[in-house]
C-alpha positions in Angstrom: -30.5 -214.1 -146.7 -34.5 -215.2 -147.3 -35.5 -214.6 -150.8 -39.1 -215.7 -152.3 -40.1 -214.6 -155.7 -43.3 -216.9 -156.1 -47.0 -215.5 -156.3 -48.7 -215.3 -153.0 -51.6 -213.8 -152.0 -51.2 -209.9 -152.1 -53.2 -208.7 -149.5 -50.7 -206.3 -148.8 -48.8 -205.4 -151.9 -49.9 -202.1 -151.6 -49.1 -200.8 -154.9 -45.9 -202.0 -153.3 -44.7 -201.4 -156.4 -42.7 -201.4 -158.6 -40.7 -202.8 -161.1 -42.4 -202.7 -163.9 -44.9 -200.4 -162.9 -43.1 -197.8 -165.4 -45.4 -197.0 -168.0 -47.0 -194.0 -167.2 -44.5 -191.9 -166.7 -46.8 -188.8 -165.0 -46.2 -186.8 -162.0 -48.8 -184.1 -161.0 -48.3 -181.5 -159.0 -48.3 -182.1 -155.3 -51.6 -181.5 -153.4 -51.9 -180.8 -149.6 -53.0 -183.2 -147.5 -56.1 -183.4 -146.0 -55.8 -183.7 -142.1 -58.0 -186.3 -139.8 -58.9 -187.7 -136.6 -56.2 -190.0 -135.0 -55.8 -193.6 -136.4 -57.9 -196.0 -134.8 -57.7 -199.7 -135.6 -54.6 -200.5 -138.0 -55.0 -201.9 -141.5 -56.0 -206.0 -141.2 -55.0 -208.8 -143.6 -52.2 -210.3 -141.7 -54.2 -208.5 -138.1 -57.3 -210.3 -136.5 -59.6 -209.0 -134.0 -58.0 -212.1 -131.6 -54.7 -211.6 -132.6 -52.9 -211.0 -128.9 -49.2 -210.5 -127.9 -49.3 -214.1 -126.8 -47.3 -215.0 -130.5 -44.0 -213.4 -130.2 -44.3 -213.4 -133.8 -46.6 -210.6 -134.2 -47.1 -207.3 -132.2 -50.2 -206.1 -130.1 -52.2 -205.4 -132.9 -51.3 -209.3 -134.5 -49.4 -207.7 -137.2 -46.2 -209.3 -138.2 -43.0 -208.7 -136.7 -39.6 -208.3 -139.0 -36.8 -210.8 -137.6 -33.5 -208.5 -137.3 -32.0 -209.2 -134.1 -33.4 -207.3 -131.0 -29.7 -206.2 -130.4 -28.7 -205.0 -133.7 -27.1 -201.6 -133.3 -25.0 -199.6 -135.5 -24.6 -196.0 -133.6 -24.0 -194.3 -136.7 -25.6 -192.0 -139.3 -27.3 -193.2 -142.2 -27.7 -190.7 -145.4 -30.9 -191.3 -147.7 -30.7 -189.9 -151.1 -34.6 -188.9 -151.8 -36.5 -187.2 -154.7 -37.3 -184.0 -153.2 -40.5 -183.8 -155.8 -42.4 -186.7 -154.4 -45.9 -186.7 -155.0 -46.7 -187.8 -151.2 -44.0 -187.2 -148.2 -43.0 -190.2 -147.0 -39.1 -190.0 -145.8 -39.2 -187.1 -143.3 -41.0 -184.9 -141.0 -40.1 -183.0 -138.5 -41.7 -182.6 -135.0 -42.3 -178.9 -135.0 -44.3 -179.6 -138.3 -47.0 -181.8 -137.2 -50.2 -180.8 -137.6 -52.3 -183.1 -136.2 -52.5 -185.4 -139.9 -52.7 -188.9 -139.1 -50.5 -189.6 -142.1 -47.6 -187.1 -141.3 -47.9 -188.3 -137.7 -47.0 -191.9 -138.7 -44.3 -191.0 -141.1 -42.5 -189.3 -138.0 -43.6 -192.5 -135.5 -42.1 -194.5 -137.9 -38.4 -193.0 -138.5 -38.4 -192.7 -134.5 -38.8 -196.3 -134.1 -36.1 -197.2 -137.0 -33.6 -194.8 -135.2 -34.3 -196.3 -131.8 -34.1 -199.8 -132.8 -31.1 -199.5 -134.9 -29.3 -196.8 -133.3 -29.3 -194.5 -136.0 -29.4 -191.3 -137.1 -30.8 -190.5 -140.6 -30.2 -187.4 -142.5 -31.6 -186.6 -146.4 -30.3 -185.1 -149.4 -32.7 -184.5 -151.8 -33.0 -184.2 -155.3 -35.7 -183.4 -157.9 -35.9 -187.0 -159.5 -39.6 -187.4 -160.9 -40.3 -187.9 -164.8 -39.3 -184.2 -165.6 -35.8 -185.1 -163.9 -35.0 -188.6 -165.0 -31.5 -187.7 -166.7 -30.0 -185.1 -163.9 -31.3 -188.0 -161.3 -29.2 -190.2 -162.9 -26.3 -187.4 -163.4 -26.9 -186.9 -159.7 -26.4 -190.9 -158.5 -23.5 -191.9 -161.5 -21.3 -188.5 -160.5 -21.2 -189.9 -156.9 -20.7 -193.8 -157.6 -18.3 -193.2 -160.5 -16.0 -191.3 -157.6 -16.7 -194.2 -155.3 -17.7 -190.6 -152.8 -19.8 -192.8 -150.5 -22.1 -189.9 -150.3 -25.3 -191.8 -149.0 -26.0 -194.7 -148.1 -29.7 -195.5 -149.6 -31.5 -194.2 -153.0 -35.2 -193.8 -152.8 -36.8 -192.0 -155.8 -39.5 -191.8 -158.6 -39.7 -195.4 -159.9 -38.3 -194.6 -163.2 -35.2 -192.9 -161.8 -34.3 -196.2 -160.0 -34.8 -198.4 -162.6 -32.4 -196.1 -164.9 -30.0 -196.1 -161.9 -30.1 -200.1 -162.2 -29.7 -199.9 -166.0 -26.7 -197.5 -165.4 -24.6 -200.1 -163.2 -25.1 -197.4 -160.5 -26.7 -200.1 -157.4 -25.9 -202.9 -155.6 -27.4 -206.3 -155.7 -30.0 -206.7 -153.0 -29.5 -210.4 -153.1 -25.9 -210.1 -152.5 -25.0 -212.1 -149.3 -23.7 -208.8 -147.4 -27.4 -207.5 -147.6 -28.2 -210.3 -145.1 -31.2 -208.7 -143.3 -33.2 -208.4 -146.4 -36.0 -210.9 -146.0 -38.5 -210.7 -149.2 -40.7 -213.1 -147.4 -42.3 -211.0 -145.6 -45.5 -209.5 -146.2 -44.3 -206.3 -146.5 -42.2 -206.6 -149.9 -44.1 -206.9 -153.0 -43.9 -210.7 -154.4 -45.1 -209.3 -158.1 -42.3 -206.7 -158.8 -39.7 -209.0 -157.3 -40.1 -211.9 -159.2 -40.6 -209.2 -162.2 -37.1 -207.2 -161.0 -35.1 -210.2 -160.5 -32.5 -210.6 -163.2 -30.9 -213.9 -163.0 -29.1 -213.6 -159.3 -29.6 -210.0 -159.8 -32.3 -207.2 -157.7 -31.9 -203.7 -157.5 -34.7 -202.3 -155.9 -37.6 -202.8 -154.2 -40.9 -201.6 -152.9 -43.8 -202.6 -151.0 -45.1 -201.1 -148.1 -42.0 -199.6 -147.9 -43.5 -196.6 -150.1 -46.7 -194.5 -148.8 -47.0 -193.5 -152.5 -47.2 -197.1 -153.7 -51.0 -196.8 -151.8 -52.1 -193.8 -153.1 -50.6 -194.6 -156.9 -53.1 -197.7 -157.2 -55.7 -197.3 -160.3 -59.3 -198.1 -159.7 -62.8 -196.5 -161.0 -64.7 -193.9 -159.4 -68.8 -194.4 -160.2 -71.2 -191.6 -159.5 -73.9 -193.2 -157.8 -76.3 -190.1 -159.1 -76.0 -190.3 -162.6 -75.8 -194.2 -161.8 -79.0 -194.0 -160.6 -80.8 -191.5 -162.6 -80.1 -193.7 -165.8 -81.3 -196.4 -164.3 -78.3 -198.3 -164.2 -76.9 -201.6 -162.5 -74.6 -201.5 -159.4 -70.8 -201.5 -160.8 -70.0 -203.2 -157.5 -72.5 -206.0 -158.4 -71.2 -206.5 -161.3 -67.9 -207.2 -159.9 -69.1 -209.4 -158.0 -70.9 -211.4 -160.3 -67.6 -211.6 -163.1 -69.9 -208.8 -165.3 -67.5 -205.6 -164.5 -66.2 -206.0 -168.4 -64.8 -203.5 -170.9 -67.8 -204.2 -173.0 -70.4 -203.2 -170.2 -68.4 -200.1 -169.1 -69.2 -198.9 -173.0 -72.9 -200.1 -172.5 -73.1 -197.8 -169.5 -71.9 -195.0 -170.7 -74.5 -195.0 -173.9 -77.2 -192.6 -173.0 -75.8 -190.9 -170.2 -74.2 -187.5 -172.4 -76.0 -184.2 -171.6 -75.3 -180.3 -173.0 -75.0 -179.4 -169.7 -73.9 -175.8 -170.3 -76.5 -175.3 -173.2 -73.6 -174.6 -175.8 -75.3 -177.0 -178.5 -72.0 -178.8 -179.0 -70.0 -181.6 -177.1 -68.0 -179.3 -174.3 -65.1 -179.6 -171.7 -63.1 -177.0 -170.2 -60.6 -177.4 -166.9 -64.0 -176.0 -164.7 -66.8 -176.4 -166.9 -68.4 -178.1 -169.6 -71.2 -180.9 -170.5 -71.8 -184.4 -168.8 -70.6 -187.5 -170.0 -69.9 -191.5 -169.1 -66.1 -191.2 -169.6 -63.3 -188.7 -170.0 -59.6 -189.7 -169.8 -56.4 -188.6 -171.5 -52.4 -188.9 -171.1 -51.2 -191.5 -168.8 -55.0 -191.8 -167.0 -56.1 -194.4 -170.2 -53.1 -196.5 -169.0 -55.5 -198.8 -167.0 -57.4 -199.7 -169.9 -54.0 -201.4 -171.6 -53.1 -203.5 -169.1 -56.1 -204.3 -167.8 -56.4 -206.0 -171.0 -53.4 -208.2 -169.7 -51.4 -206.8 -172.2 -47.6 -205.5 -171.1 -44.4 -204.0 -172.9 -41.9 -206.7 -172.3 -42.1 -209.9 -170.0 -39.4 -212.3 -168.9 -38.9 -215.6 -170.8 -37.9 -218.7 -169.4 -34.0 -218.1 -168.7 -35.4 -214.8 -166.9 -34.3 -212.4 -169.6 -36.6 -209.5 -170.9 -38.2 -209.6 -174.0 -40.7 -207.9 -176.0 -44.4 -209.3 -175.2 -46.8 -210.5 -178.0 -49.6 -209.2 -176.5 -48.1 -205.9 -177.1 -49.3 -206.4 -180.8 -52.6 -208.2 -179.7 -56.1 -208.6 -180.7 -56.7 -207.8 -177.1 -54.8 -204.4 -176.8 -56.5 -203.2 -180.5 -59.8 -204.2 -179.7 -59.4 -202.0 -176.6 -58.7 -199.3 -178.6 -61.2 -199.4 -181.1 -63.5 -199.4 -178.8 -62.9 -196.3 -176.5 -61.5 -194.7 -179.8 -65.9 -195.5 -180.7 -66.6 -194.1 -177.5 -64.5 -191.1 -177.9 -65.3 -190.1 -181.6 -68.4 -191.4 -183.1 -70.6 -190.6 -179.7 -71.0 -188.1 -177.4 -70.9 -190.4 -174.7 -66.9 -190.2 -174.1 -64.1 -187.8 -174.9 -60.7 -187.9 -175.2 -59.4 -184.3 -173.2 -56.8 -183.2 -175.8 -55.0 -181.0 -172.6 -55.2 -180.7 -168.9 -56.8 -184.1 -169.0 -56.8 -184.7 -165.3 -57.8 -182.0 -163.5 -60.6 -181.8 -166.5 -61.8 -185.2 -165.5 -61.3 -185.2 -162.0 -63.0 -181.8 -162.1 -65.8 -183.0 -164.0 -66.4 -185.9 -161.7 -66.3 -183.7 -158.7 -69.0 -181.7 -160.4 -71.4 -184.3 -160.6 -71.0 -184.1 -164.4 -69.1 -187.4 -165.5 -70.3 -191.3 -164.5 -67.0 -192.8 -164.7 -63.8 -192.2 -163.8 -60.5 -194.1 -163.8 -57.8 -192.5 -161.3 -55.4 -193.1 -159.1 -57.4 -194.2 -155.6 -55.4 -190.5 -153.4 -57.9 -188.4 -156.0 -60.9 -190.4 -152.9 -59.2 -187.7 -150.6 -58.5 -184.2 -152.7 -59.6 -183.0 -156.1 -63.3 -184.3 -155.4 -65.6 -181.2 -154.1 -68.0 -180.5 -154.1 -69.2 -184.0 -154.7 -69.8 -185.5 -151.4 -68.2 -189.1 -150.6 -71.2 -190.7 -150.1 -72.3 -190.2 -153.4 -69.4 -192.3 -155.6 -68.8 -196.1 -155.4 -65.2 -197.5 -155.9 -64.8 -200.1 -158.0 -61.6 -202.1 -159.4 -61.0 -201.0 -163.5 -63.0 -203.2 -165.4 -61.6 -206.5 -167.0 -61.1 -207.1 -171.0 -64.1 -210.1 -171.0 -65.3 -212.5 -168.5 -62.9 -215.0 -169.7 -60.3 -213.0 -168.1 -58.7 -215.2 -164.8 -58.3 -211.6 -163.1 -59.0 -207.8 -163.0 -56.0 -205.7 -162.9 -54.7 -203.0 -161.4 -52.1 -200.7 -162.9 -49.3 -198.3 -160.8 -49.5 -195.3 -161.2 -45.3 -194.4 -162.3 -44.9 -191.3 -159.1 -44.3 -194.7 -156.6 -41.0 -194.8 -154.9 -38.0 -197.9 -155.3 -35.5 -198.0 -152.9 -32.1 -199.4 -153.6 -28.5 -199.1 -152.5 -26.0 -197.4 -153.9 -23.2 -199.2 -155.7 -20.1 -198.0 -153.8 -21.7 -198.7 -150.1 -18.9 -199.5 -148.1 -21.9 -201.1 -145.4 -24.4 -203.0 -147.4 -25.2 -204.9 -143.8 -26.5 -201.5 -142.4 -28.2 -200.7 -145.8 -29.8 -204.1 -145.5 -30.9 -203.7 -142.2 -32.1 -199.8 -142.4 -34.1 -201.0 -145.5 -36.0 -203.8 -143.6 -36.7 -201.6 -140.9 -37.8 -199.2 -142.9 -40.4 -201.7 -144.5 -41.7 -203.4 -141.8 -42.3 -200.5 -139.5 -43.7 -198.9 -142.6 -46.3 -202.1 -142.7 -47.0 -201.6 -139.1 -47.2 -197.6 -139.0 -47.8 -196.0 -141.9 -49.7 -198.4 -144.2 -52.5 -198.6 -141.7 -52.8 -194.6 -141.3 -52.8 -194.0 -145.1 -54.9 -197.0 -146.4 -58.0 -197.4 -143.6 -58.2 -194.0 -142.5 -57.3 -191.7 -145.8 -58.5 -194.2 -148.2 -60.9 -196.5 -146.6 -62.6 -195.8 -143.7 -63.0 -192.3 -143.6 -63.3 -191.4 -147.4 -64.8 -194.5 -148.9 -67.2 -195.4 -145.9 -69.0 -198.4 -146.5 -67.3 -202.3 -146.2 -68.3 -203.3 -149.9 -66.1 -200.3 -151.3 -63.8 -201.3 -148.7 -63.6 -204.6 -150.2 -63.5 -203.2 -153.6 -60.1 -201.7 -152.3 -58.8 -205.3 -151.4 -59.6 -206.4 -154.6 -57.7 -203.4 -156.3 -54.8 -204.0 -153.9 -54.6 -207.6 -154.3 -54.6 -207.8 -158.6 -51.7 -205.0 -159.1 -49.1 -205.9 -162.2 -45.8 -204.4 -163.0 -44.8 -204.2 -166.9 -40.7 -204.6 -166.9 -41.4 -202.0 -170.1 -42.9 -200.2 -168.2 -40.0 -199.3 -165.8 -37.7 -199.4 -167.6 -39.4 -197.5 -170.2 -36.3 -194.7 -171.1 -33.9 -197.8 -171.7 -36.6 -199.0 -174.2 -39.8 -197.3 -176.1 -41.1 -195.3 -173.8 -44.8 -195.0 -172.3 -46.5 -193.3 -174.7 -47.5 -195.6 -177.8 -50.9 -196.7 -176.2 -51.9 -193.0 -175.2 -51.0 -191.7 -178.6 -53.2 -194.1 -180.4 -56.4 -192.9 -178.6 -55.6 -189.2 -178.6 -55.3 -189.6 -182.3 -58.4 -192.2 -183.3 -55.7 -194.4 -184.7 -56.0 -198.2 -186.0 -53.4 -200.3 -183.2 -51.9 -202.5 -185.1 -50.0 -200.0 -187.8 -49.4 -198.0 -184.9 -47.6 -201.3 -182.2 -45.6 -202.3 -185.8 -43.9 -198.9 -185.8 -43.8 -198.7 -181.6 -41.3 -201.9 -181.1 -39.0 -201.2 -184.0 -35.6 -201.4 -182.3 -37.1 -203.1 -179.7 -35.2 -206.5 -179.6 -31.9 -204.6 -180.1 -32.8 -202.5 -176.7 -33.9 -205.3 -175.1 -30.5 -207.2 -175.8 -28.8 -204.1 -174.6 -30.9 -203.7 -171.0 -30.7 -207.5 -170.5 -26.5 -207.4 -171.1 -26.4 -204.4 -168.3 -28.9 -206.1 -166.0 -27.5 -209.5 -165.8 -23.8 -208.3 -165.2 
């Protein structure tokens, strides 16, 4: 087995995920997707415009080809175990319902190569798994394993759910030698949550492109290019590109820009309605703004076990929130939404009444009317000072990890299903999803494109995060800003109990 857990360039780490990309623990409800034109051109970071067949490593787009055997059959049906709330369908559609989305159309494409090339059949059972179903997930996967039943053969689910199966004893280890065609080399496995995930000769789970939702879950800012323009204010893209897209200039901006929109006399937002402002967030949508900072829950030391991060407790993470709590309180500039926080903001934005807005990068293709796409910019989150090596980009929690179960009685098959999965996933789906329903058609210019790269390239997984119900949950950061509080007192009484969990997750992880 080929395993490689050092940094390389991320091109396509597409929110690829996961591990410790647990700290915002938020599903919202599923929206409908929005249907398009047929993919053109597929995704290119790995893809050139020369790229031919003539390298029988790559395929005739010049995308990378996976390296199971060409004769590799198993003639045999293989059961996933799926959360049945996912945010975004990405294990199964069938043929009598396509519609004509590009999406849905590769999602189907895909499984029918994965069958055909492996000679199987796959069948689902699925289970409500997302942050509202965390324990009977579990209940679901430990009832099965405990009886050795051999019920299914692969887990897929809300990242959380995973990572509690992993902290349960409930998977096997990806790295064991009987899962022999899993090859994390390859650009479709994310290099950041691996080397995260890893636990001394330990993995779990793992993501990448593997996950359609890993795409869409990505953080990055919305700009209205209106309001941008009617305050008289500089070019958020320009500033990324010139190392100026700080925290400290994303509160400049906002100065000045409040109006009483609805004429109320006082500082107003309701779910449809209300005044304009630089910034709204609230809940899990002001996660961005903690680690962007560079801050995380927990990181590994040097033998490769978790502990609790300093920068948890930093200067960093509390001058961060002293200055949106500034924003939020003492101007009219910002506001904290007390309730209904996203539609609220995402509302507002699509109104034309709100300059910024940080988001998950799906909202670039629903929630947005009437606010036509050519009037917003996308821009990565902004990063704590100049001085900062990196911007960077936080997961949204609703991305799926797959694993395998720990009573499999065919890891080789899981192995090789899993790969498949992946890498026809790089080839199929990511292209559909990112170029046509983020990129191209929604975002329709080459320097937001490239603002997408950037996003894309800088994500970071918090092991905290993930693991967040073995630890101190996702909330502490959050609570702080809803409540105009001081960090410090507020991180002291956060990680109390925190080494004694750590020990704990570290003993069950390292087994």
């Amino acid at each position: 087995m080929k395993t490689k857990f050092s940094l390389r360039t991320i091109a396509f780490i597409l929110l690829a995920i996961m591990l410790c990309s647990s700290f915002a623990a938020c599903a919202e409800t599923k929206d409908p997707e929005i249907t398009t034109e047929a993919p053109s051109e597929a995704l290119t970071a790995t893809p050139t415009e020369e790229a031919t067949t003539a390298d029988p490593t790559k395929d005739a787009n010049g995308y990378l080809k996976d390296d199971l055997p060409e004769d590799l059959k198993f003639d045999e049906n293989i059961t996933l175990l799926v959360w049945d709330d996912v945010e975004h369908e990405e294990f199964e559609i069938a043929y009598e319902s396509l519609s004509g989305d590009i999406v849905e159309q590769s999602i189907y494409d895909r499984n029918s190569k994965v069958e055909q090339r492996l000679g199987l059949t796959m069948s689902f059972i699925r289970v409500k798994g997302n942050t509202d179903n965390i324990k009977n997930w579990n209940a679901y996967v430990g009832n099965s394993v405990s009886i050795n039943a051999k019920e299914f053969d692969i887990i897929a689910s809300y990242s959380v759910s995973v990572a509690k199966n992993a902290s349960s004893g409930y998977l096997f280890n990806m790295l064991d030698d009987e899962c022999e065609y899993l090859n994390f080399e390859q650009p479709w496995w994310s290099d950041l949550l691996l080397e995260q995930a890893t636990f001394g000769d330990n993995l779990y789970f793992a993501s990448g492109d593997i996950s359609r939702n890993a795409l869409e879950m990505m953080y990055v800012c919305f700009v209205n290019k209106i309001l941008l323009e009617k305050h008289n204010l500089e070019n958020p893209q320009t500033l990324v590109e010139t190392n100026d897209w700080t925290y400290e200039k994303f509160i400049e901006m906002c100065k000045g820009v409040y109006e009483d929109t609805d004429g109320d006399g006082t500082k107003s937002l309701t779910k449809d309605s209300g005044d304009t402002f630089g910034y709204i967030t609230s809940g899990t949508y002001a996660d961005g703004w903690f680690y962007g900072s560079g801050a995380s829950i927990c990181e590994k030391n040097a033998d490769g076990d978790i502990v609790g991060s300093p920068t948890f407790s930093g200067e960093r993470v509390a001058n961060t929130v002293s200055m949106l709590c500034t924003l939020f309180y003492s101007s009219d500039d910002g506001m904290y939404a007390s309730s209904g926080g996203g539609p609220a903001h995402q509302n507002a934005f699509g109104q034309g009444r709100l300059l910024f807005m940080t988001d998950r990068a799906r909202v670039s293709h629903y929630r947005l009317a009437p606010l036509d796409f050519d009037d917003f910019l996308i821009v990565p989150c902004p990063k704590y000072d100049k001085d900062q090596e990196r911007f960077y980009t936080t997961m949204g929690n609703p991305f799926t990890l797959y694993a395998i179960p720990a009573d499999t009685e065919n890891p080789k098959m899981a192995s090789a299903f899993i790969e498949c999965f992946a890498s026809e996933g790089y080839r199929i789906v990511t292209p559909a999803v990112f170029e046509l329903s983020l990129k191209t058609r929604y975002v329709d210019d080459p320097v937001s494109a490239s603002m997408y790269d950037i996003v894309r390239a800088n994500i970071v997984y918090d092991i905290g995060r993930l693991f967040s119900t073995d630890l101190i949950g996702q909330s502490t950061f959050r609570n702080a800003l809803a409540n105009n509080q001081t960090w410090g007192s507020v991180a002291k009484q956060a990680t109390k109990g925190l080494d004694k969990a750590v020990k704990k997750l570290n003993s069950a992880l390292n087994k």
